[in-house]
C-alpha positions in Angstrom: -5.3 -15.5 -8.8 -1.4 -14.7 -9.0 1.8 -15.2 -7.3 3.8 -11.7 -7.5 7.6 -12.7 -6.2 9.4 -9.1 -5.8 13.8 -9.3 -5.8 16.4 -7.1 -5.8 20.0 -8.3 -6.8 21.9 -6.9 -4.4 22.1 -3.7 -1.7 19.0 -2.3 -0.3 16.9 -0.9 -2.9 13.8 -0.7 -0.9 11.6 -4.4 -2.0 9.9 -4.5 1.1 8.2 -1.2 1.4 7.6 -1.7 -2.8 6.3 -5.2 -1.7 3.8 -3.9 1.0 2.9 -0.7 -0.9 2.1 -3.1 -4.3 -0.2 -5.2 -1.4 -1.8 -2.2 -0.1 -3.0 -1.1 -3.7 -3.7 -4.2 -5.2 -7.1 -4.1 -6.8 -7.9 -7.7 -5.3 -7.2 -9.3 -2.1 -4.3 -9.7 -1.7 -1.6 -11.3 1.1 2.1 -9.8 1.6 4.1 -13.3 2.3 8.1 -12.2 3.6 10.0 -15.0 1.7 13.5 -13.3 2.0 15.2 -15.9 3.4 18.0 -13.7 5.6 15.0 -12.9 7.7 12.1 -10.5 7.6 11.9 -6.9 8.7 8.2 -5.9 9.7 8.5 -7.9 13.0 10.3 -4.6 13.6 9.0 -1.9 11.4 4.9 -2.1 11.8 2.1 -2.6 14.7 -0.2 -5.8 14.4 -4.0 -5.2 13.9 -4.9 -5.8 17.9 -1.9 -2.4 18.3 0.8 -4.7 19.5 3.5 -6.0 18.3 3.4 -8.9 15.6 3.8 -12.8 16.4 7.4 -13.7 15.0 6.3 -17.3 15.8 3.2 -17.0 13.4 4.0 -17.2 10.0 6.7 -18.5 8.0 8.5 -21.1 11.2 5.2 -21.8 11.7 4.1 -23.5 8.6 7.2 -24.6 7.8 6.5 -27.0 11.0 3.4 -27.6 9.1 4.7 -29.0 6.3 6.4 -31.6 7.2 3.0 -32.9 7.0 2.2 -31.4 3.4 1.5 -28.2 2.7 -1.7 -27.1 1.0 -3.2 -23.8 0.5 -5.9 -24.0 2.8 -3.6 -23.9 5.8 -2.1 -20.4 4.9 -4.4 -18.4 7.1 -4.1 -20.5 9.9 -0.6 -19.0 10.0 -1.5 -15.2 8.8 -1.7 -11.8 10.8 -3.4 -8.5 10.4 -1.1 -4.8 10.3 -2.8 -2.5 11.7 -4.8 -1.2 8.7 -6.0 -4.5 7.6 -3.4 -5.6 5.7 -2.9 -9.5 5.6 0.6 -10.8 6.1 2.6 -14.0 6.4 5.4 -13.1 8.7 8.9 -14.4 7.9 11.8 -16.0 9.0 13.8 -14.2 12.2 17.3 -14.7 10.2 19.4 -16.5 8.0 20.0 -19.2 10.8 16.4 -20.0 10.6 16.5 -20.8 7.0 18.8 -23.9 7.3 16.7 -26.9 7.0 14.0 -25.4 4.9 15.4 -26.0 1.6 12.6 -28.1 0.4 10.3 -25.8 1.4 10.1 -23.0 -1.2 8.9 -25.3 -4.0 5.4 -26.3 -2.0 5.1 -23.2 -0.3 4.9 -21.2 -4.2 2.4 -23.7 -5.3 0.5 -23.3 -2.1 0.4 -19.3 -3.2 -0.4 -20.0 -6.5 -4.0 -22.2 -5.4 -4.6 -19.6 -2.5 -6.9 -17.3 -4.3 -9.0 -20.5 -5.7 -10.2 -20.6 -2.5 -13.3 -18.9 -1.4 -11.5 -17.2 1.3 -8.1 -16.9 -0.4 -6.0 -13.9 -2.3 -3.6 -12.6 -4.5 0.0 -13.6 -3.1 3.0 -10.4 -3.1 6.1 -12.1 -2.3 9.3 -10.4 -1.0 11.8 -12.7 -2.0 14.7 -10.1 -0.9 18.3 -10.2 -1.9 18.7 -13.3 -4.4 21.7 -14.8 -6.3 22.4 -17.7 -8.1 22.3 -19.7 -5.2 18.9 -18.5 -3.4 16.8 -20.9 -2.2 14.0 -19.0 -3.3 14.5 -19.5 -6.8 12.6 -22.4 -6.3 9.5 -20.1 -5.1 10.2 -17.8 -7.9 9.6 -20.6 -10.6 6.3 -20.9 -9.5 5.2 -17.3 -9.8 3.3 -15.7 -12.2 5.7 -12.6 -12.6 8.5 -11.5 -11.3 9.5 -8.2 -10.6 12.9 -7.1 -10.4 13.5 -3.8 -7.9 16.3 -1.8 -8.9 17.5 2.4 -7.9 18.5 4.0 -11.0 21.9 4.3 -10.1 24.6 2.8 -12.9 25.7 -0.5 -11.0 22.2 -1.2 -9.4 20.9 -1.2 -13.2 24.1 -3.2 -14.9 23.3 -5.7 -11.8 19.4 -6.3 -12.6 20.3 -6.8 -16.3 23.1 -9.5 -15.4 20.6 -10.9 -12.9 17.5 -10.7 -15.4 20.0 -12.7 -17.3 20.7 -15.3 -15.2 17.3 -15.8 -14.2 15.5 -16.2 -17.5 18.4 -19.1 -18.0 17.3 -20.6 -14.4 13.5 -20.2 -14.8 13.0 -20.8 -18.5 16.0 -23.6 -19.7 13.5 -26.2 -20.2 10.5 -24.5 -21.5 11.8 -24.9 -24.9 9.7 -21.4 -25.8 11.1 -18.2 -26.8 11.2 -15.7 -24.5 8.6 -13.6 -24.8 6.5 -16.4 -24.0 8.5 -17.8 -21.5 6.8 -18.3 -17.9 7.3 -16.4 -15.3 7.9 -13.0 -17.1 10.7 -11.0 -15.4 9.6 -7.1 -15.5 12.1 -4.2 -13.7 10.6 -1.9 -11.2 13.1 1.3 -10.5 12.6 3.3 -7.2 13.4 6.7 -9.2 12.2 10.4 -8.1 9.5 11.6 -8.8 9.9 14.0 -11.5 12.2 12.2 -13.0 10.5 9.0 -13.3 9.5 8.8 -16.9 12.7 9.8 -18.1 15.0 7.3 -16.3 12.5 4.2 -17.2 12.7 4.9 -20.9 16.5 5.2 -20.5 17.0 2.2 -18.5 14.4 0.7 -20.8 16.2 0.7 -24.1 19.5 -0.6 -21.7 17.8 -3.7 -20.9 16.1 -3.9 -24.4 19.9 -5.7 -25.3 19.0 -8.3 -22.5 18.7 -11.8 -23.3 15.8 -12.4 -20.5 13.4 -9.7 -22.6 13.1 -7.9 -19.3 11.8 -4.2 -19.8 10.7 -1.7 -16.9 7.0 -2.0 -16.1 6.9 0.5 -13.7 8.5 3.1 -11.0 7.9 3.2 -7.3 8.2 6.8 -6.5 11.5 7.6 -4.0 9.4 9.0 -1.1 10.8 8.9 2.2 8.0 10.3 4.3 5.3 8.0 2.0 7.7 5.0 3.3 7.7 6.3 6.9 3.9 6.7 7.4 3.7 3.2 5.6 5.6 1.7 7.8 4.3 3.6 10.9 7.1 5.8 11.5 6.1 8.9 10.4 2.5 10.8 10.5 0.6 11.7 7.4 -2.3 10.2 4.8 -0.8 6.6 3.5 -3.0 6.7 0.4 -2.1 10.4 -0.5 1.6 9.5 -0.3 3.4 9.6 -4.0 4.6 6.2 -2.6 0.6 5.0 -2.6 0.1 6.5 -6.0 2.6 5.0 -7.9 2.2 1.6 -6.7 -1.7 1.6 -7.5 -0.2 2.5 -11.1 2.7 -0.1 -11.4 -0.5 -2.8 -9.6 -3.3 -1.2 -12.9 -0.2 -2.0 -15.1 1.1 -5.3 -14.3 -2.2 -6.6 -13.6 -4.0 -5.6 -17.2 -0.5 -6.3 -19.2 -0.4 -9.8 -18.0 -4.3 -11.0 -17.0 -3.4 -11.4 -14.0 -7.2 -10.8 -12.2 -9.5 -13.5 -13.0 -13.0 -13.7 -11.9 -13.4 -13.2 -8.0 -15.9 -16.2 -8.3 -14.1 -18.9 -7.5 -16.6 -21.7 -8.8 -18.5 -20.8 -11.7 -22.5 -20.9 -11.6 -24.6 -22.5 -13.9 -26.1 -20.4 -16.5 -29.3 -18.5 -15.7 -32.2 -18.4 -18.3 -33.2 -15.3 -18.8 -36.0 -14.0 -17.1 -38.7 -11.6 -19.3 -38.9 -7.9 -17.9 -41.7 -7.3 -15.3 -43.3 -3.9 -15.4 -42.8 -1.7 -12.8 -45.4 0.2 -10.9 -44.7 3.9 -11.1 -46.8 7.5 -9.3 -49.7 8.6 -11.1 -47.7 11.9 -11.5 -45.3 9.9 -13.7 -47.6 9.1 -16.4 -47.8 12.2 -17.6 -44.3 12.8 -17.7 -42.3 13.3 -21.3 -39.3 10.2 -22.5 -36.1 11.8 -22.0 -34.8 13.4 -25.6 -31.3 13.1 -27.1 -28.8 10.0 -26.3 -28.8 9.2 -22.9 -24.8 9.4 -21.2 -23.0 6.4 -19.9 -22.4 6.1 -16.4 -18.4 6.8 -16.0 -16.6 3.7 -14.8 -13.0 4.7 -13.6 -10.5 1.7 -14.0 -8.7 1.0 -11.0 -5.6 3.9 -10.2 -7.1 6.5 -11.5 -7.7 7.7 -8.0 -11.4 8.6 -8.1 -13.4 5.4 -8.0 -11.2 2.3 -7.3 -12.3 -1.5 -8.2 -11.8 -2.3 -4.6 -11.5 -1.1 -1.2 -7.7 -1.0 -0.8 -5.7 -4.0 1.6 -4.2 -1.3 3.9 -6.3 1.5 4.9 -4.2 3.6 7.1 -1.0 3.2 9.2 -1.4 5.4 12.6 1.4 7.0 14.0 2.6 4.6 17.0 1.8 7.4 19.0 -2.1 7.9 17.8 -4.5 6.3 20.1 -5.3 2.5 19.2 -8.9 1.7 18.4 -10.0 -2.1 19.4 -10.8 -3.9 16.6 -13.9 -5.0 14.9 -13.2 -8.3 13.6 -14.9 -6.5 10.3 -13.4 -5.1 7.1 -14.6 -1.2 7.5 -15.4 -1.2 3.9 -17.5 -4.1 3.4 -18.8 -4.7 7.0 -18.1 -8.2 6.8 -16.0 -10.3 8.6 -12.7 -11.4 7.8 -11.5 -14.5 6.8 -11.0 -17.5 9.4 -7.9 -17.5 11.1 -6.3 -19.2 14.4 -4.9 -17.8 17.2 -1.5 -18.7 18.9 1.2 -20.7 17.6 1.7 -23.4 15.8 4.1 -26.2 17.8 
């Protein structure tokens, strides 16, 4: 049950496709929310679940309407669509215009993330916050978040910019904790969109530069700089989403932030009472089995792969695939293909 707010200082260093890619992987349920408050992109970039375009009048404008009236978690999917692969998103704002008049809005609208995966129906929340400065309304969002996750390119200025803004946020978010700041709340973590086989190099550089930071932010991960991953992501290009160096390495940045800071809690949402325990019954076996030896030596544990290793994940992924706009759209279900079972609630149309 976590908020995840994603932010870049400034330029375009690529938090959207992070943002969906960390969503895709996540090893929970999760919901990609577009909280950038100079509008959202995948209006434009990626096909709803139906094959269509998505609803820019579902989403964001539509529970900000909402609100007005209070906003509680339990509205959220009333206002949610489906890419086409399954992944659950609340669509954003059309522009910057759009924004004016929502100021109040970002406070409720975190907290409202932060309950949503106490509900039976609910998920982890991946915000893209976009661009934000000292005077972003979505600070406000960001307070509310469990971590936050700074997206930077590994270039010189892009790095001295995420420390300054690490900086300045840890001063916003954590004034009046009165705590130092390694137990300060939110975190604030770097994520660097390096290449690939530099990765590992560049984050322990960059790592002891922001080691001088007064935030305590350190690099927690890298998003792998791959342009066709990002293109069949986002439905542009053709080619296996989850085999994508893109895919990978956000399934390993989702394994790390999520066992650093206990960030997945029981899926139950309501705990059961406890169970006696119930004696062993015997169990009925062939009469050709009675004759059969008790297995010698130790016997192996089953292997349990944690989640990113690739080879057994903890969950089915968010996003299954992104077809090429030119593939041939299959109607849909209603079902996850996974589970076979049906998605959560949601309501059609628009919101006046």
């Amino acid at each position: 049950m976590a908020l995840i707010a994603l932010a870049a200082d400034k330029g375009s260093p690529g938090v959207t496709t992070s943002a969906v890619a960390l969503a895709a992987v996540w090893p929970r349920r999760a919901l990609y929310a577009e909280c950038d408050p100079h509008g959202g992109d995948l209006v434009y970039r990626m096909p709803a679940e139906h094959g269509g375009p998505l609803d820019p009048n579902r989403g964001l404008v539509s529970l900000a309407v909402e609100s007005r009236r209070g906003l509680d978690a339990g509205v959220l999917p009333q206002h949610t669509q489906r890419l086409n692969g399954g992944l659950e998103i609340l669509v954003g704002l059309g522009n910057a215009d759009q924004a004016h008049g929502k100021a109040g809005l970002w406070t409720p609208l975190g907290r409202a993330f932060d309950r949503y995966a106490d509900l039976p129906y609910g998920a982890d929340v991946i915000a893209d916050c976009g661009r934000i400065g000292p005077d972003s309304p979505t600070i406000d969002l960001l307070a509310q978040s469990a971590l936050v996750l700074l997206v930077a390119r590994t270039d010189a200025e892009h790095i001295a910019h995420v420390r300054d803004r690490a900086n300045s946020l840890s001063a916003r978010l954590h004034a009046t904790q009165g705590s130092s700041v390694s137990i300060a709340r939110p975190p604030i973590g770097v994520v660097l969109i390096a290449p690939p086989g530099k990765a590992r190099q560049i984050a322990k550089q960059v790592g002891v530069l922001l080691a001088a930071t007064t935030a305590g932010a350190e690099v927690l991960g890298v998003i792998a700089q791959d342009e066709s991953g990002a293109e069949a992501l986002n439905g542009r290009g053709r080619g296996r989403v989850d085999k994508a160096l893109l895919t990978r390495s956000a399934r390993e940045l989702a394994g790390t932030v999520t066992q650093r800071y206990g960030l997945l809690r029981p899926t139950q949402a309501y705990p059961q009472p406890p169970q006696q325990p119930q004696p062993p019954q015997p169990v009925a076996r062939p009469a050709h089995y009675a004759a059969a030896p008790p297995p010698s030596g130790p016997i192996a544990p089953t292997a349990v792969h944690p989640a990113g290793t690739g080879e057994v994940p903890a969950m089915p992924p968010n996003l299954t695939s992104v077809p090429h706009p030119s593939a041939q759209q299959q109607p849909s279900t209603g079902q996850n293909p996974y589970t076979q079972q049906p998605y959560p609630p949601t309501v059609s149309g628009t919101v006046a």
